[in-house]
N, C-alpha and C positions, 0 to 999 in steps of 0.2 A: 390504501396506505402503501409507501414506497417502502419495500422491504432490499437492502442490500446485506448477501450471507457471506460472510468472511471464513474461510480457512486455511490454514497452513501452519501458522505460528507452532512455537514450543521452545524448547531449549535445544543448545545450538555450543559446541565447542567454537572458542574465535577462530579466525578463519577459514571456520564453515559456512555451509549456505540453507541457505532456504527459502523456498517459495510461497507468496501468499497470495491467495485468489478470490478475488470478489464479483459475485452474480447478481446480477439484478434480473431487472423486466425489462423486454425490447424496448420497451416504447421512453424508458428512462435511459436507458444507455445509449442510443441509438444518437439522440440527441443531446447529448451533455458528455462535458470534459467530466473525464475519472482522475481521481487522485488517491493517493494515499497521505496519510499524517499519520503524526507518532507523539505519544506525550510521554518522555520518561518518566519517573520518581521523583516526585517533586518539582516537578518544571511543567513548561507550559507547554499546551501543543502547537507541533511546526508540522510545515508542510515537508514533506518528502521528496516526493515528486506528483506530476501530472500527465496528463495525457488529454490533449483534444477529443472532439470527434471523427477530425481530418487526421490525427495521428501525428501532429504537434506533442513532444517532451518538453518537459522543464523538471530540472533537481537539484535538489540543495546542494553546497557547494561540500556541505561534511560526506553526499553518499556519490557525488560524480567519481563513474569512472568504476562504480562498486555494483551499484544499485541499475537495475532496467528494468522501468512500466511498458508492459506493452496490455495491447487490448485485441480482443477474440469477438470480431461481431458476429459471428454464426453461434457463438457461445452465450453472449451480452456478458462477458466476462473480462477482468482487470487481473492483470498480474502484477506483483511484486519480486523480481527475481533480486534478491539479497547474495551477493558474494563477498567474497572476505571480511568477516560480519566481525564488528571489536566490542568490545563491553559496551562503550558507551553510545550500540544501538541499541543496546536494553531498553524498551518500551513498550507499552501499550500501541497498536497499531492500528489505526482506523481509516476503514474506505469510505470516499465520498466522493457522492456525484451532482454534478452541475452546483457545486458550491452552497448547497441545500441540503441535502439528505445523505445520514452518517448507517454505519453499519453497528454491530453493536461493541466492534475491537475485539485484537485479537493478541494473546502475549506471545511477545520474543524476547527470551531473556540468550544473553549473550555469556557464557564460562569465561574466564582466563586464567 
């Protein structure tokens, strides 16, 4: 069973940051794009950003500029570096890899 463990999340003054970190199994990360998504309060889940296995991004257009996935292959680990964070990143945050398998989320609620 593919187990991806999510940490970082929590509460967050706007304009602060936070980091969220997702581990897997070599043999899952090694080979598959990592991403993260976010489903707010009452909305639907989106994609955040992503990350290849070549080390290929892609981010939505509400976190560019804010937001950086990168990836740790000596780790099999994903990051989420979140800066200048607004209310309306308030979400449930979920990692996921190769567009298959989800973590279990994790909360970033954003103050203003």
């Amino acid at each position: 069973q593919v187990q991806l463990v999510e940490s970082g999340g929590g509460l967050v003054q706007a304009g602060g940051s936070l980091r969220l970190s997702c581990a897997t199994s070599a043999s899952i990360f090694r080979r598959n794009a990592m991403a993260w998504y976010r489903q707010p309060p009452g909305k639907q889940r989106e994609l955040v950003a992503s990350v290849t296995s070549d080390g290929r991004t892609n981010y939505a257009d509400s976190v560019k500029g804010r937001f950086t996935i990168s990836r740790d292959n000596a780790k099999n680990t994903v990051y989420l570096q979140m800066n200048s964070l607004k209310s309306e990143d308030t979400a449930v945050y979920y990692c996921n890899a190769g567009y298959a398998w989800w973590g279990q989320g994790t909360q970033v609620t954003v103050s203003s």
